[in-house]
C-alpha distance (Angstrom), angle and dihedral (degrees) to the residues before:
residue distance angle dihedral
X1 . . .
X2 4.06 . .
X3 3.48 114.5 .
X4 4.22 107.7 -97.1
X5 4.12 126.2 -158.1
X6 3.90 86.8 -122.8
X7 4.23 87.5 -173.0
X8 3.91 82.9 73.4
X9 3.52 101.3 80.6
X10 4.16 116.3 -167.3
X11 4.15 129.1 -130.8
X12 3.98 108.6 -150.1
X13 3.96 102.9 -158.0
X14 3.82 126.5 -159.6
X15 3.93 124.2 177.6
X16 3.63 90.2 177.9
X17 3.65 121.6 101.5
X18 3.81 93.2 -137.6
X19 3.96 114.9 125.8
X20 3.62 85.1 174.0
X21 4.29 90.3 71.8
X22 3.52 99.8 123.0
X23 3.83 95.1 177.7
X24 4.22 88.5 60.6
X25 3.84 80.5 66.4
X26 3.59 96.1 39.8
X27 3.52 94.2 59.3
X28 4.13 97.7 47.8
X29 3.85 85.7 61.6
X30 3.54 91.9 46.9
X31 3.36 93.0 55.5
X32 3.76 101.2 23.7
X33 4.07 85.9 60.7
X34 3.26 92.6 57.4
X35 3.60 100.1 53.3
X36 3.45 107.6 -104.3
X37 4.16 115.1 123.9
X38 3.88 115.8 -112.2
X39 3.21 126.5 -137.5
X40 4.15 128.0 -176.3
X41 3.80 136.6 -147.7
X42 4.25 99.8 -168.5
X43 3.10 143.1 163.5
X44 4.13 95.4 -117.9
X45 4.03 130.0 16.5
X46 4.11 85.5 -134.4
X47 4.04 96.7 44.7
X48 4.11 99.4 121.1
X49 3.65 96.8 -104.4
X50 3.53 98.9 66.5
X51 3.88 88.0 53.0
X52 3.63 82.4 70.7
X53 3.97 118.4 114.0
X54 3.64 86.2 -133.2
X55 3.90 100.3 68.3
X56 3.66 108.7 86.2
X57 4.08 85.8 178.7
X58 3.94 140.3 26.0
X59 3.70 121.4 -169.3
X60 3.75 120.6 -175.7
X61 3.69 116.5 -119.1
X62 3.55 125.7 -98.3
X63 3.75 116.7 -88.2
X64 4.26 86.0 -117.2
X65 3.54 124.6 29.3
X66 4.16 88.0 -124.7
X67 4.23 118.8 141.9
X68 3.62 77.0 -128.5
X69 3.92 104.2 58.5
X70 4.07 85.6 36.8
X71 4.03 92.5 48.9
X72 4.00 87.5 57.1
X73 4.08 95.3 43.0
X74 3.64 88.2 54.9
X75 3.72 104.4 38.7
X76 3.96 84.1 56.9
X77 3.63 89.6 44.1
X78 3.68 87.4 51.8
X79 3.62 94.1 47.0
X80 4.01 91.9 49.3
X81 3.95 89.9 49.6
X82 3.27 94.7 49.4
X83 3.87 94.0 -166.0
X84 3.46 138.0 134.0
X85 3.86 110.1 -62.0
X86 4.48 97.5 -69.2
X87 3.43 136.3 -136.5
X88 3.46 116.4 -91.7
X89 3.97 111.6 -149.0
X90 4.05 119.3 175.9
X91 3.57 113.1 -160.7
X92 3.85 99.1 -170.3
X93 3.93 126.7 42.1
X94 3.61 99.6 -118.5
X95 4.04 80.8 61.5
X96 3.57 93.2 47.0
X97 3.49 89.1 53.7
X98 3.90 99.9 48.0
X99 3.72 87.0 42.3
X100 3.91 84.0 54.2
X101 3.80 91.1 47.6
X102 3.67 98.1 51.2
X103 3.73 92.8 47.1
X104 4.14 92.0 122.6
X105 3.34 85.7 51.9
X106 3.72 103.7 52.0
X107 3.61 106.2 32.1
X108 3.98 110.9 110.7
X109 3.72 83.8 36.9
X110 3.36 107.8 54.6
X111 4.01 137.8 26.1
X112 3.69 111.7 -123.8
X113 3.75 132.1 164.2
X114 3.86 111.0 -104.5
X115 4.28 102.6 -98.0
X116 3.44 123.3 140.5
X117 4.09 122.0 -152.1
X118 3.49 88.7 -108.6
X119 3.77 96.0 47.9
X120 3.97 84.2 56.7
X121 3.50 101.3 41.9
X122 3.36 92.6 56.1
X123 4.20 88.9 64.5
X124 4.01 97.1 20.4
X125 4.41 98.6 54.7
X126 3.81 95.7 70.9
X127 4.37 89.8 -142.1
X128 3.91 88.5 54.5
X129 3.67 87.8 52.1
X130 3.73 98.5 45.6
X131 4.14 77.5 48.0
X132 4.19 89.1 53.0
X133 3.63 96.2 36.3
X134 3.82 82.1 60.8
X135 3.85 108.5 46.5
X136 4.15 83.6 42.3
X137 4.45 91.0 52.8
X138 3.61 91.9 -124.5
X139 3.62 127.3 155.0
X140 3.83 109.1 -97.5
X141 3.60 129.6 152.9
X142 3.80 116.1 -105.8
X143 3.65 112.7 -82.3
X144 3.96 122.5 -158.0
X145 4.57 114.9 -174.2
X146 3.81 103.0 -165.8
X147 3.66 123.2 -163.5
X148 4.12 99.9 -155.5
X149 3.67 136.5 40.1
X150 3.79 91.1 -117.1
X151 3.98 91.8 49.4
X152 3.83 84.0 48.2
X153 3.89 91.0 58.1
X154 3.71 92.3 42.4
X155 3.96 95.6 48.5
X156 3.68 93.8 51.4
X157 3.63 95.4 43.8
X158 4.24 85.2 55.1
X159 3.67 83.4 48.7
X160 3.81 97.8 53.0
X161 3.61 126.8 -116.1
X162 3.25 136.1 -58.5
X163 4.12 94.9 41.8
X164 3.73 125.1 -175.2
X165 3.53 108.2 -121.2
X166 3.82 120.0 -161.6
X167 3.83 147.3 174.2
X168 3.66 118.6 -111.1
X169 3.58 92.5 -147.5
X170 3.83 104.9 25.9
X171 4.15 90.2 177.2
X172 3.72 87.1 73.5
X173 4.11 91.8 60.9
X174 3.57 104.6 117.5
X175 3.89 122.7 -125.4
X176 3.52 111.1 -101.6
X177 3.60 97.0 17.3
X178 3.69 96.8 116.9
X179 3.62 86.5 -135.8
X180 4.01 120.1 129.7
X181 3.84 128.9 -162.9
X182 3.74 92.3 -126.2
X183 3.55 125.8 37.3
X184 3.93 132.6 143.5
X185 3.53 121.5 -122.6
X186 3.65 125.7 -153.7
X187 3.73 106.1 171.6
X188 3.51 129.7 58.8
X189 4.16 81.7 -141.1
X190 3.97 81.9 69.7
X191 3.70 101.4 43.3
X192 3.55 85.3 59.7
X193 3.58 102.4 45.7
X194 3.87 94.8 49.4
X195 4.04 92.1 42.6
X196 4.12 77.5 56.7
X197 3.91 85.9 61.9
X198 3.90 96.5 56.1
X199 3.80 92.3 107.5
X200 3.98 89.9 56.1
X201 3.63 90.7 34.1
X202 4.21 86.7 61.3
X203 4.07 89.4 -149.9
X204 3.11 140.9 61.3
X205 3.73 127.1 -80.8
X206 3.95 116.7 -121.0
X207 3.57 121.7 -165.7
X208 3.85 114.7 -157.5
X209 4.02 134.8 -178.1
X210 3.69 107.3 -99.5
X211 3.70 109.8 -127.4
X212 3.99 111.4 -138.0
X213 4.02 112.1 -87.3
X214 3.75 115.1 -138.7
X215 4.10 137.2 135.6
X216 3.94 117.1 -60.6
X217 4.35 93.2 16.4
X218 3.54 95.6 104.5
X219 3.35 120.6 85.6
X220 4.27 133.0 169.9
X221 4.63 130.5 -173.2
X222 3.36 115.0 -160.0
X223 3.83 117.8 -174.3
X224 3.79 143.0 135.2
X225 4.06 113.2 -119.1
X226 4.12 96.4 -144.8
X227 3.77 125.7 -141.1
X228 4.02 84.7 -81.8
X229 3.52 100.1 55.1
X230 3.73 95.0 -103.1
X231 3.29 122.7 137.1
X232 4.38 111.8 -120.2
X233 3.29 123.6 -164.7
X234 3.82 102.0 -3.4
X235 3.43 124.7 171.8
X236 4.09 149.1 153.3
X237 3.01 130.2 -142.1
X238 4.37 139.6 170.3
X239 3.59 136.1 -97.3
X240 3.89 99.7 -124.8
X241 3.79 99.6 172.6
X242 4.06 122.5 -8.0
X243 3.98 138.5 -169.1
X244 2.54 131.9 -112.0
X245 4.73 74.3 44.5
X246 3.97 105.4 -90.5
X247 3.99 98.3 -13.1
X248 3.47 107.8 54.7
X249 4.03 148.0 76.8
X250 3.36 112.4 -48.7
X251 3.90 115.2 -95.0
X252 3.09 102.4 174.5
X253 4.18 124.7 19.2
X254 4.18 131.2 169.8
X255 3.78 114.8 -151.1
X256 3.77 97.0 -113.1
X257 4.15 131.7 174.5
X258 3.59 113.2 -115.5
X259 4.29 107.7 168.3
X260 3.65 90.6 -174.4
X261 3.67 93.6 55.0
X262 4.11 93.8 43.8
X263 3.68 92.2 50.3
X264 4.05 94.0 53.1
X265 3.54 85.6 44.2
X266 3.63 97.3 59.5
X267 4.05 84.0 36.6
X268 3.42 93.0 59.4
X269 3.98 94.8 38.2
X270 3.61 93.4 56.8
X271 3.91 92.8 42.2
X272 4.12 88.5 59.1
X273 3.82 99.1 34.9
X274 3.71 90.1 -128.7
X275 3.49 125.7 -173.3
X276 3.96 128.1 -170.8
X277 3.72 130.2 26.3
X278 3.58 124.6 -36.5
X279 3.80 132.6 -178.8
X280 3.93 113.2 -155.6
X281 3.72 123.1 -175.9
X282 4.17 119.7 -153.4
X283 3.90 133.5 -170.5
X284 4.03 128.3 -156.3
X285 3.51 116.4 -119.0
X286 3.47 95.7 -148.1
X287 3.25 100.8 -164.8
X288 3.85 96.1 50.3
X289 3.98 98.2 28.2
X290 3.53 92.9 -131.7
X291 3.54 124.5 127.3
X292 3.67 116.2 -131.1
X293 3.74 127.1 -155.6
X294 3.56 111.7 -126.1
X295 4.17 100.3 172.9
X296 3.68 147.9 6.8
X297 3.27 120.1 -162.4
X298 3.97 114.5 -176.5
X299 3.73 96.7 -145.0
X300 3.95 139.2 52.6
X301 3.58 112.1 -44.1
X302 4.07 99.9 -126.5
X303 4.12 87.2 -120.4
X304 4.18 94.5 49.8
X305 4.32 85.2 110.0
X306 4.22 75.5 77.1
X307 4.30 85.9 68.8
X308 3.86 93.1 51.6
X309 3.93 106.0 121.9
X310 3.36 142.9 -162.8
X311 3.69 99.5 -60.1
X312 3.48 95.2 35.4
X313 4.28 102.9 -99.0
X314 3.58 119.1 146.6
X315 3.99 138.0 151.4
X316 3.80 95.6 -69.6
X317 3.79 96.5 32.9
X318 4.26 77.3 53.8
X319 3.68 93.9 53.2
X320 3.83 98.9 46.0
X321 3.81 88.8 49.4
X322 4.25 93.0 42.8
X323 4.12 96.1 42.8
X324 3.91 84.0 46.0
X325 4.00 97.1 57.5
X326 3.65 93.5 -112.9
X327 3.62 123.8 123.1
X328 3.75 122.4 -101.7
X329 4.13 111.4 -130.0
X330 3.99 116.0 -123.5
X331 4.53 108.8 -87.6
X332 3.64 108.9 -102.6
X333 3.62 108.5 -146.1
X334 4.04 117.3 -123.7
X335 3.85 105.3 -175.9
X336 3.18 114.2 177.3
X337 4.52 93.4 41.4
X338 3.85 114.8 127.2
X339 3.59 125.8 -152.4
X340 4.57 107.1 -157.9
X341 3.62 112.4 -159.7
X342 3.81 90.2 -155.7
X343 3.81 97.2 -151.2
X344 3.18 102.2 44.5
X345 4.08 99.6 41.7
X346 3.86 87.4 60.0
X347 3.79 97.0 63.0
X348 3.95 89.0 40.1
X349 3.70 89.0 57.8
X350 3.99 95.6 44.8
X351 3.92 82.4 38.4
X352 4.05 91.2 57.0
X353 3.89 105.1 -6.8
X354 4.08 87.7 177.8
X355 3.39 95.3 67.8
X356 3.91 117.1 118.8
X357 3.54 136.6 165.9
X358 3.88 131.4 -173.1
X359 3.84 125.2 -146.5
X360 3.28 122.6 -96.1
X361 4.36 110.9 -83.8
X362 3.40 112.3 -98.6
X363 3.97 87.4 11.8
X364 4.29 119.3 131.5
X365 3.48 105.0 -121.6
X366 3.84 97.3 -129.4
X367 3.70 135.4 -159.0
X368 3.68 113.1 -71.2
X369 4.48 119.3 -127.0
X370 3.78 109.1 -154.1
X371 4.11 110.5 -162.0
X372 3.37 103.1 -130.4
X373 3.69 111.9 27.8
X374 4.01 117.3 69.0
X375 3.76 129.3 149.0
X376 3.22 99.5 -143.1
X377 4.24 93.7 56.0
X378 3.72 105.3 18.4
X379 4.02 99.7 164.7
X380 3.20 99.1 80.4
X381 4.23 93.4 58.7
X382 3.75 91.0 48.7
X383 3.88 91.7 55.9
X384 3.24 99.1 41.0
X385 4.40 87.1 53.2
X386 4.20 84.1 48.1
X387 3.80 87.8 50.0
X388 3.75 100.2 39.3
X389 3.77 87.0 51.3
X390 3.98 97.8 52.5
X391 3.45 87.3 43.2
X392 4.34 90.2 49.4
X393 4.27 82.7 45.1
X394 3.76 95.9 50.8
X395 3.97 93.0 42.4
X396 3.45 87.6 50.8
X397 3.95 102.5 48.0
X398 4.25 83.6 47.8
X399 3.77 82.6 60.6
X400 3.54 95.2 48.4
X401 3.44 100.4 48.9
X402 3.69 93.4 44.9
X403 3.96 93.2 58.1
X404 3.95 90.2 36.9
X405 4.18 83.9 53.4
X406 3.60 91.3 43.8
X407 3.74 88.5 -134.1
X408 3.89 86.1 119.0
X409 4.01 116.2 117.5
X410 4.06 117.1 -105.2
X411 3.42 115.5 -135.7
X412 4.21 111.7 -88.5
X413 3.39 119.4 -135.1
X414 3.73 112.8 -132.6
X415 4.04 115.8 -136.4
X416 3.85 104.6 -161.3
X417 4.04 92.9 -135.0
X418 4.04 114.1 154.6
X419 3.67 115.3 -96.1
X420 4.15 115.8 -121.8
X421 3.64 105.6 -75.5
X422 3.61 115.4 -91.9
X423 4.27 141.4 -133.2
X424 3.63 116.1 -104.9
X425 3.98 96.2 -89.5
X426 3.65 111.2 -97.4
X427 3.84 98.7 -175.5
X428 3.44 99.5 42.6
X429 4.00 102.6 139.8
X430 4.19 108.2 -174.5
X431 3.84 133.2 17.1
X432 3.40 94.1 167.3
C-alpha cells in the first residue's frame, strides 16, 4: 500500500438524498483502511453509510444544495476538526459543482483538484456535453432540444421510437417529483406529457437516439486526472448486468481492457484540461463500431471500488496521495475483478435470470468486491437490507392501494399516427 499523510483527514459530501449510494460507502473504507479519518456530509445521520466503522463524523446536509450553505457547513466542520487543511471528495455532481462554486471560499482549508464550475458544466449538463462531444468529433448519440410540446413529438418521431429522454441538469430534479434523469420513451403520448413537466423539471428536456441495448455494449473509465494532467488510476471496465435491466447503474461490472476506450479517454481528457476524478460511461454502436459517450460525471463513479488493485490504489486513494504532494504508484491492471452491487444484482437477475457472461480469454478471474457486504465493517450491509426492505414494503402498499382505489393507469393503446410536421432542428447538438 502507498505511503498516505494520515494527518490529512478527508470530507466525502453528498447533496443527494440517496441512502442507496453505495460508492459514498465505498470510498470511507477506502480511505478509512488506509488510515486516514472519515468524515461525512449526508443527507441523514441513520442512512447506511454512516453506520460504517469508517466514518469518524456525519453532518447532516444543508437544508439547500447552495455553494453558499455548503461553504458555511464545511468551514465549521473545518474549524471543529481542527486538522490539517482535508480532502474534499464529492460523490454526486451537484456536490462537485457546489464544491467547485465555493472554491474561494474553501481554498486554504481544504485540498481540492483545480476545476472551475464552468470547466464541469461543460461535461456534467448533459446539452453542454452533447455541445462538447460535438466541437471535439466524438462519438455521441444524436441529440435533439425542442422548445414546444408539438416539436417534442415531431423530434422524437424523426428520431425513431423509443427515445431516451433526459434532463440537462438532473441536480435540479425535485425530491418527490417522480421524475428521473433518464427514462425511455416509447410513445409520442409520453414525450409530450414529460416535455409538459419542463417547468418542474428546472432544465431542459433532451431527447436523444437510443442506441440498441444488448450484452457486452456497455462500457464505463474511471480515473483521476492528477495535478499534471496525467491520468492515475484509469481504468474500464463492462456493464455485465444493470438496473434498471440494460439501462441502468451498473450492478454488476468486470474490470475489462478496452484500448479504444482508454485512448478516447485520454483524448478527450487532454482536449478539456481536466483535473480530478471522472467516471464516464460508453455504449457500442454495433452497427458502426464506434463507441459513443453517453455521460460524464466529474466525480467517483459509485462502482470505482471495481478498479482497486493489487495494493489497494484507486481514484480516491489517487487523489488523497496527488492533493497531498506525494506521488501516485503506476495502476496495476486486475482484469478479470468484479465489483456486486448486492441490491441491485438481485432484481437484474429476477429481471433477466438468463443472462450470462464469461470472462474475458486469457483474463485471471479475480476476487470479486461486493458494495455493501464486508467483514471487516458489516453495519453498513445490514442497514442498508432494513432500509431496502421498508422502502420494497412501502412501494409495494402504494401499489396496492392504487389498484385497490382504482386510481391506477390502464394500459394506452398507442395508434402510430404521424406527429405535426416539424422545423428543420435548429438545436440539434450531435449526429454522430
Amino acid at each position: 500500500m502507498p505511503s498516505f499523510d494520515t494527518r490529512v483527514p478527508a470530507v466525502l459530501v453528498r447533496l443527494d438524498r440517496n441512502p442507496f449510494h453505495h460508492g459514498t460507502l465505498g470510498a470511507a473504507r477506502s480511505l478509512g483502511r488506509a488510515g486516514i479519518p472519515v468524515h461525512a456530509v449526508l443527507e441523514s445521520l441513520t442512512s447506511p453509510a454512516a453506520r460504517s466503522r469508517y466514518v469518524h463524523g456525519v453532518h447532516l446536509r444543508p437544508a439547500t444544495a447552495s455553494p453558499a450553505d455548503l461553504a458555511r457547513l464545511l468551514l465549521r466542520l473545518s474549524d471543529e476538526m481542527a486538522a490539517a487543511p482535508a480532502l474534499l471528495v464529492p460523490l454526486d455532481d451537484v456536490s462537485a459543482l457546489a464544491l467547485a462554486a465555493a472554491r474561494a471560499e474553501l481554498t486554504g482549508r481544504y485540498l481540492l483538484p483545480e476545476q472551475s464550475s464552468e470547466q464541469l458544466a461543460r461535461v456534467a449538463d448533459k446539452a453542454a456535453l452533447a455541445e462538447t462531444c460535438r466541437a471535439l468529433s466524438l462519438p455521441h448519440p444524436r441529440t435533439e432540444i425542442p422548445d414546444s410540446a408539438d416539436e417534442a413529438a415531431a423530434l422524437a418521431w424523426s428520431l425513431g421510437l423509443p427515445v431516451v429522454a433526459k434532463w440537462s441538469r438532473p441536480w435540479l430534479l425535485p425530491a418527490g417529483s417522480g421524475l428521473r434523469s433518464t427514462s425511455i420513451v416509447r410513445s409520442l403520448a409520453e414525450v409530450r406529457e414529460l416535455y409538459a413537466r419542463t417547468p418542474e423539471a428546472g432544465s431542459r428536456l433532451l431527447l436523444q437516439r437510443l442506441l440498441p441495448p444488448g450484452r457486452d455494449l456497455d462500457w464505463f473509465f474511471h480515473g483521476y486526472a492528477d495535478s499534471a494532467g496525467r491520468c492515475s488510476a484509469g481504468a474500464t471496465g463492462r456493464k455485465e448486468r444493470s438496473w434498471p435491466d440494460g439501462a441502468g447503474l451498473t450492478a454488476v461490472g468486470r474490470w475489462t481492457a478496452n484500448p479504444v476506450i482508454e485512448r478516447t479517454a485520454g483524448e478527450l481528457l487532454a482536449a478539456l484540461g481536466y483535473r480530478g476524478v471522472f467516471d464516464l460511461d460508453f455504449r457500442l454502436d454495433r452497427s458502426t463500431g464506434a463507441y459513443h459517450l453517453l455521460d460524464f460525471n466529474p466525480r467517483p463513479g459509485a462502482q470505482f471500488r471495481l478498479f482497486a488493485d493489487a495494493g489497494g490504489l484507486d481514484v480516491v486513494r489517487a487523489m488523497h496521495l496527488d492533493l497531498t504532494g506525494r506521488p501516485v504508484p503506476a495502476h496495476s491492471p486486475s482484469y478479470g475483478r468484479r465489483f456486486v452491487v448486492e441490491n441491485y444484482a438481485a432484481l437484474s437477475v429476477l429481471a433477466s435470470p438468463r443472462r450470462r457472461y464469461a470472462a474475458e480469454p486469457g483474463a485471471s478471474r479475480g476476487r470479486t468486491e461486493t458494495a455493501w457486504f464486508a467483514a471487516d465493517d458489516l453495519a453498513p450491509a445490514l442497514a442498508m437490507a432494513r432500509a431496502w426492505l421498508s422502502h420494497a414494503l412501502r412501494r409495494g402498499l402504494v401499489t396496492i392501494r392504487r389498484l385497490v382505489l382504482g386510481s391506477g393507469r390502464r394500459p394506452r393503446a398507442v395508434t402510430p399516427v404521424a406527429p405535426p410536421a416539424a422545423r428543420t432542428p435548429s438545436r440539434q447538438m450531435n449526429r454522430r
